[in-house]
Each structure stands twice: as structure tokens, then as C-alpha cells.
C-alpha positions as CSV (number, residue, x, y, z in Angstrom):
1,X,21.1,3.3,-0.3
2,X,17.2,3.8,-0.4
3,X,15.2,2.7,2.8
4,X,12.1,-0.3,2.6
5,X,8.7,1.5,3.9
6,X,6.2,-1.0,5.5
7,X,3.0,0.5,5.5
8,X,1.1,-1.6,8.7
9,X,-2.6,-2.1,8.1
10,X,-5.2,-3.1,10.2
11,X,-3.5,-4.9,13.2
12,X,-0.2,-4.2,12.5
13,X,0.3,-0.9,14.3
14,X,3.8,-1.9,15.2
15,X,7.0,-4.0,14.0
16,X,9.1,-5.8,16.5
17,X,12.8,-6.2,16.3
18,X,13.1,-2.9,15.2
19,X,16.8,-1.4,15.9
20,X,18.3,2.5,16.4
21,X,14.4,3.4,16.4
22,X,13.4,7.3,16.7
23,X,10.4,8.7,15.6
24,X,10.0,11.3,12.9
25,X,7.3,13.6,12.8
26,X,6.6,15.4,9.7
27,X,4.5,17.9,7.9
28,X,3.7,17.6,4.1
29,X,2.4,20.0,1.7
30,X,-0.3,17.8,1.7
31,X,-0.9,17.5,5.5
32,X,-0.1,15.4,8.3
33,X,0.1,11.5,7.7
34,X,-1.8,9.1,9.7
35,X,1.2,9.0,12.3
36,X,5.2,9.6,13.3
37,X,6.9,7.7,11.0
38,X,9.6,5.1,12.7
39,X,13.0,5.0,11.3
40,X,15.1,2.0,12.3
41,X,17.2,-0.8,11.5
42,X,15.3,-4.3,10.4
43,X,16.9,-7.2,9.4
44,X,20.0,-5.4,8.7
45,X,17.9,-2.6,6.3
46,X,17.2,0.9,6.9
47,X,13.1,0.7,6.9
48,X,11.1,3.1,7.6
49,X,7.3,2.3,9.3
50,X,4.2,3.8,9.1
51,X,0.5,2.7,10.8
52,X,-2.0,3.3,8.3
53,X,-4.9,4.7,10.3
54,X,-2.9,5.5,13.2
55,X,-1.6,4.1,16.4
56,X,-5.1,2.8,18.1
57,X,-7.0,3.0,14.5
58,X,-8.5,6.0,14.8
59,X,-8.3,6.7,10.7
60,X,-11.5,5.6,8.7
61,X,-10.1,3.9,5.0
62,X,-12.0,7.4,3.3
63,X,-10.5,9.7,5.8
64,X,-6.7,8.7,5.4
65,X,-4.7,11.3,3.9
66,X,-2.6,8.7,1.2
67,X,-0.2,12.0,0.0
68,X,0.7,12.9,3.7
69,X,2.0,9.4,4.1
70,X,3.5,8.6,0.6
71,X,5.4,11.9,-0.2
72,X,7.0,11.4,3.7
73,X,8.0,8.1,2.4
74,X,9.3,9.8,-0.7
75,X,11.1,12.3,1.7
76,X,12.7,9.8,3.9
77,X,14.3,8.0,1.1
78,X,12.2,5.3,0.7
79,X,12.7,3.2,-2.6
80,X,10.1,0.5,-1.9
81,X,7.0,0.0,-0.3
82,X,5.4,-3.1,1.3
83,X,1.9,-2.6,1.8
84,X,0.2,-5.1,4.6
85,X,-3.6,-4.9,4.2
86,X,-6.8,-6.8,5.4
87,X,-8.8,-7.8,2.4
88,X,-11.7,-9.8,2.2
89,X,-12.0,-12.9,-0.5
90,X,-14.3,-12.7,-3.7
91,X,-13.1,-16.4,-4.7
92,X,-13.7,-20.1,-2.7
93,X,-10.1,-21.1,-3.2
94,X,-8.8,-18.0,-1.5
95,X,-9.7,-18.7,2.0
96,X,-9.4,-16.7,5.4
97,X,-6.0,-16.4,6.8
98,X,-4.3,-16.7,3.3
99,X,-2.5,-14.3,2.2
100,X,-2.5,-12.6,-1.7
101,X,0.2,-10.5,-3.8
102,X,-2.3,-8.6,-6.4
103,X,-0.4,-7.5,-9.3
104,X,-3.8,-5.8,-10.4
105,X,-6.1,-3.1,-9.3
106,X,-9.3,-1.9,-9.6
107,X,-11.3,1.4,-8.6
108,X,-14.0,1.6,-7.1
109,X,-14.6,4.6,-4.5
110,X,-15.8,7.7,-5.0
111,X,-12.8,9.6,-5.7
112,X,-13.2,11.6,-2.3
113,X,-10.0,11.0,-1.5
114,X,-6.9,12.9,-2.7
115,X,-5.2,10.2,-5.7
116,X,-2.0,12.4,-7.4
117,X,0.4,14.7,-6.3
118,X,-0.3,16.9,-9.5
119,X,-4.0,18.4,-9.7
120,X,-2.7,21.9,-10.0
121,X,0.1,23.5,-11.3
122,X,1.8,20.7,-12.8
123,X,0.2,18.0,-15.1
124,X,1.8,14.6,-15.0
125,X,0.4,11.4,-16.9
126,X,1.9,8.5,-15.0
127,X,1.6,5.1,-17.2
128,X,-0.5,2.4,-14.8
129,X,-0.8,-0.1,-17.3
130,X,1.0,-2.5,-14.4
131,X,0.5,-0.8,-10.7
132,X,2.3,-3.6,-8.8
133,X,6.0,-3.5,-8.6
134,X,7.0,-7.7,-9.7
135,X,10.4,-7.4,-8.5
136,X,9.1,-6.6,-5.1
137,X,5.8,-8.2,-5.6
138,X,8.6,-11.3,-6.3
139,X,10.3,-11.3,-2.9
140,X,6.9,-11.4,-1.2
141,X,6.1,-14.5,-3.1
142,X,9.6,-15.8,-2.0
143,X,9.4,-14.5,1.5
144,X,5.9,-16.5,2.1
145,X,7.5,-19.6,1.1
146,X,10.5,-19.6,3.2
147,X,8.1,-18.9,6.2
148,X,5.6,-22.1,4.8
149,X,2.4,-19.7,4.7
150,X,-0.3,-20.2,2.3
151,X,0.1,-17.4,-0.2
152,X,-1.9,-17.1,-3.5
153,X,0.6,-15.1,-6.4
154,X,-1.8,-12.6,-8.7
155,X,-4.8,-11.6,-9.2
156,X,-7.2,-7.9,-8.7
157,X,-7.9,-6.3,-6.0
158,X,-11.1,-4.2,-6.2
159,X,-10.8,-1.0,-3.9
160,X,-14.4,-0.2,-2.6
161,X,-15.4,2.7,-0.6
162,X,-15.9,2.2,2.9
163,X,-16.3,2.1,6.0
164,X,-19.2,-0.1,5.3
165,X,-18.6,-3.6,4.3
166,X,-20.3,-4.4,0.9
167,X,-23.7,-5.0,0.0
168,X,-24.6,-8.8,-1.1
169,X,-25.6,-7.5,-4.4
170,X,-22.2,-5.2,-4.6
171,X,-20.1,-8.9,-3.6
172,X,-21.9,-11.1,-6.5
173,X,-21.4,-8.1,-8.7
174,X,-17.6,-7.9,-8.1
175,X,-17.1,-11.9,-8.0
176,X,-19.1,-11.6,-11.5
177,X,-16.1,-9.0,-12.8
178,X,-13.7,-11.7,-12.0
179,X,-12.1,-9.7,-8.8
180,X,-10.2,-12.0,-6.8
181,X,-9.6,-10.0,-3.3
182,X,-11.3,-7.0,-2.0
183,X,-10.1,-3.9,0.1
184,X,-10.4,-0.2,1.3
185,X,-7.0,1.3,1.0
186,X,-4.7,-0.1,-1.6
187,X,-5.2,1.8,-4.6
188,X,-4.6,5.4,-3.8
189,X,-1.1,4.4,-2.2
190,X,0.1,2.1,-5.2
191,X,-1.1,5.2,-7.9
192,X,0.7,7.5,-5.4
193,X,3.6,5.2,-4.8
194,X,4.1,5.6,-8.9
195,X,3.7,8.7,-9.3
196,X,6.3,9.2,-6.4
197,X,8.6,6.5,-8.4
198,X,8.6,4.2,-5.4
199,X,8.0,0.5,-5.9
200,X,5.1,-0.9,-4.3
201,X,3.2,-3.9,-3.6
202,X,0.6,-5.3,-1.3
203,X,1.1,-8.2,1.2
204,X,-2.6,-9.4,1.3
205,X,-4.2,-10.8,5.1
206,X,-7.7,-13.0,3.9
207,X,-10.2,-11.5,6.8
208,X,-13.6,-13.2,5.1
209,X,-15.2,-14.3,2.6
210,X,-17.0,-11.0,2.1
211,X,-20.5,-11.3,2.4
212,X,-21.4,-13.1,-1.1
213,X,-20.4,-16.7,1.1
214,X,-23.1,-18.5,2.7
215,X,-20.9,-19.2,5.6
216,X,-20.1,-14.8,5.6
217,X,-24.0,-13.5,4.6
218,X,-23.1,-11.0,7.6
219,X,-19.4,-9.7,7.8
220,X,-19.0,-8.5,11.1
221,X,-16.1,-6.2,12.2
222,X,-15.5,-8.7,15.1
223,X,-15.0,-12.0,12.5
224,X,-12.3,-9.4,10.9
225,X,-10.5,-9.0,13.4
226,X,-10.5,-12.5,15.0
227,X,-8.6,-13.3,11.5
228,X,-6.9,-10.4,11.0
229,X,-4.8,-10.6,14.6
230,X,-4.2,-14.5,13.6
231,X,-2.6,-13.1,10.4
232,X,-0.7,-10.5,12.2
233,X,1.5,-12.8,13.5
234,X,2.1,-14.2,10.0
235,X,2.9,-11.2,8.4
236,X,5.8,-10.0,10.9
237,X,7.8,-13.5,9.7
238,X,6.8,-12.7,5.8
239,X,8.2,-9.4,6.5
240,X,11.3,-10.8,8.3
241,X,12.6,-13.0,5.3
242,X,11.5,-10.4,2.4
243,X,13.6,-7.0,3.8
244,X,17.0,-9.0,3.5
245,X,15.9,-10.2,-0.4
246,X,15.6,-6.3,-1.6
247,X,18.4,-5.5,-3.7
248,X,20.3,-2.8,-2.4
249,X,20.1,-0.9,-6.1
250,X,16.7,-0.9,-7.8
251,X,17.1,-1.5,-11.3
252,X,12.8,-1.8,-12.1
253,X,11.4,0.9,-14.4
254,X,9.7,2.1,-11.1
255,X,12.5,4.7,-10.6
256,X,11.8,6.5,-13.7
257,X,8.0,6.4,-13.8
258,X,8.1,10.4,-14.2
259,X,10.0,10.0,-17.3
260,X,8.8,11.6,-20.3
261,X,5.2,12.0,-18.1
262,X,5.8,15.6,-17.2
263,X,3.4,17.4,-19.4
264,X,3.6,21.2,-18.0
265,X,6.8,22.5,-19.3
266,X,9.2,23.5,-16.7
267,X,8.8,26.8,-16.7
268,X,5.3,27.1,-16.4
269,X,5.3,25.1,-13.2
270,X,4.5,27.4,-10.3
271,X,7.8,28.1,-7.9
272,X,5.6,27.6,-4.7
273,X,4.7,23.8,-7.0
274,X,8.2,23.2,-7.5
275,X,9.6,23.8,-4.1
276,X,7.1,21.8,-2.4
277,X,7.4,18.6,-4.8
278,X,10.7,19.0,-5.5
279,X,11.2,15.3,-3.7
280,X,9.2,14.1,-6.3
281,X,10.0,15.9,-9.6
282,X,13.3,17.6,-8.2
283,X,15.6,15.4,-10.8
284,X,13.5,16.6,-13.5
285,X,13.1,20.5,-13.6
């Protein structure tokens, strides 16, 4: 049976009631990840945990290295991915401490960081038409409402840059596109997460208002995390009821997102490129 990942974002550094926990400490062929990755029992579910920027947050949003964390994911057996992430809002009706399932995502960094698994040796066109896993995206929607938390269903999240908050001009630009929530990390992990054939989606903690609110004209790091430690709290019990609701088999398209996408034919693919993605693409060369 495949394990759940949690990815933990800001303020979730660790999961309670974890079970038969040891750490595992593993080197990619992409690097280290942001962290030991904790294998346990939750909820009666192999999961497998991971801090995004590192026990104490020591990992800027630019800086993380998304391939470390998602091929260990891949290596550990991980079949899904929940994704818990501050975001600020772009919309009035989203408020601060809500909490958003995006089913849509949108790019906007400076491609600094390290989005595939194939830029050499291997070409692979992924189709991204739908980034978010619904079956899983589902069961968060389900898991919210068993716990009574406010939790908006849809919608884009824009992935800016970072560190820096955005500008006012950047915020009324974005709310202008029609964005819904906004965030630093989200995107590289669910085009990794696909290309890895992992389901993913993203539990959503409302920070802020971004900066575009008259009531948020400065977002301070501080009014962050004020809201995101009240959200924390939240997220543990959304987590608690969602892990049981996974199916145990994954029957979503997710599995096979490498199907047919493998452009390079198989013998032209590097033995030093197979061997080290050979989690990945193993099934299919």
C-alpha cells in the first residue's frame, strides 16, 4: 500500500500522534531535502512527514530544493501528497484563518528554482492542464467539514517569488487577474508531484489579506504568524479526519501521468539518468 506525505509549511514543523516514528535521512540525486523525513503510523496510515523549510525555518521559499523533497517522497512510497501552506488572500470573502483547496495554479517566480526532474538527458512532457489531484483535493473538502472549519473549495493560487511580500501594485494586479489565494511554494511541488505521478493537493491556512486590503496596506511577518499558529492548530484536526478517507488503492489518472509523456526514446536516455530516476520512470524503460 502507498504511504500519505504531509508536506508541513510554515508552523507546522511537526505532527502529533504520530506512531512507530524513526527518522530517515536521505540523499537525492538532486541534493538534500529541507529535512529527515519522519516515517510513522497516523491514524492507522503509513505517512510519511516532511517540514518544508526545515525544523526552526531556516529555508527561504526561493532556496528550498522542491526535487530533494519530492523524489524522497517518490522513494519512500508515497502515493499522495497533502501540502499545508500559509497563503495570503487576493479576495474579501476569503478571510484570515480560512482555509482554501486550489484546484488551479498560477506562475509567477523567476524560474530560479529547479521545476522538473528531466532538464537533461531525458525529455518528458507532463500534461498540467489540471495540477490539483480532486480525489484528494475531495477528502480535504470532506475532512474540513467533519472538523466544522471554514474552508473555501477552488479557486488559483498565484505563486510569487519571495521572500518579500508583494508590492501594492503587484496585489491589485493579481486581484485584477482574478487570483483567489496567494503563496511562495506550491507550485514547484504540485508540477514535481506530477511529474513524479504522486497525487497532490494543497490544504490552504488564510495569513492576510495581502497588502491590496486597507485593513493589510503593511503585511508584516509578525501579523503572519499570529494567524498562521491560530491555523496550526486547525490543520492537525483537518489532517486527522482526511488520512483515514484515502483509499488504500489510487485509482486517479495521477499514477500514470508519465504515460505516453516520455519523449526521449529509451535508449537514448543516459545509464547514469536512468539509474538515478529509476523511482520515477523505472516502470517505463
Amino acid at each position: 500500500m502507498e504511504r500519505v506525505g504531509i508536506i508541513g509549511g510554515s508552523g507546522l514543523y511537526k505532527l502529533e500522534g504520530l506512531k512507530r516514528k524513526r527518522e530517515i535521512s536521505l540523499v537525492t540525486p538532486f541534493g538534500k531535502p529541507s529535512d529527515k523525513f519522519i516515517l510513522a503510523e497516523f491514524q492507522g496510515r503509513e505517512v510519511v512527514f516532511l517540514p518544508r523549510h526545515g525544523k526552526g525555518h531556516k529555508i527561504s521559499p526561493s532556496s528550498i530544493n522542491y526535487r530533494a523533497n519530492i523524489y524522497g517522497m517518490k522513494k519512500l512510497g508515497v502515493g499522495w501528497i497533502i501540502s499545508v501552506s500559509a497563503c495570503g488572500s487576493l479576495k474579501e470573502h476569503i478571510q484570515p484563518l480560512d482555509f482554501v483547496v486550489p484546484l488551479q495554479f498560477v506562475d509567477r517566480t523567476n524560474q530560479a528554482r529547479k521545476y522538473t526532474f528531466f532538464d537533461e538527458g531525458v525529455v518528458v512532457h507532463i500534461s498540467f492542464a489540471h495540477p490539483v489531484c480532486e480525489s484528494l483535493a475531495k477528502k480535504l473538502k470532506e475532512g474540513a467539514k467533519k472538523v466544522g472549519v471554514k474552508l473555501h473549495y477552488g479557486g488559483v493560487y498565484l505563486n510569487m517569488e519571495g521572500p518579500q511580500f508583494s508590492t501594492l501594485a503587484e496585489s491589485n494586479l493579481y486581484r485584477s487577474w482574478g487570483m483567489d489565494i496567494i503563496g511562495m511554494t506550491n507550485m514547484a511541488e504540485a508540477r514535481l508531484a506530477r511529474e513524479a505521478e504522486i497525487c497532490y493537493a494543497t490544504l490552504a491556512a488564510v495569513t492576510d489579506y495581502d497588502c491590496w486590503h486597507p485593513s493589510h496596506n503593511s503585511v508584516t511577518a509578525q501579523m503572519v504568524i499570529d494567524n498562521l499558529f491560530k491555523n496550526v492548530e486547525n490543520a492537525k484536526k483537518i489532517l486527522k479526519e482526511v488520512v483515514p478517507l484515502i483509499e488504500k488503492e489510487r485509482e486517479c489518472n495521477c499514477k500514470q501521468a508519465l504515460k505516453d509523456a516520455i519523449v526521449t526514446p529509451k535508449e537514448a536516455i543516459p545509464p547514469k539518468k536512468k539509474l538515478a530516476l529509476k523511482p520515477i520512470i523505472g516502470k517505463y524503460i
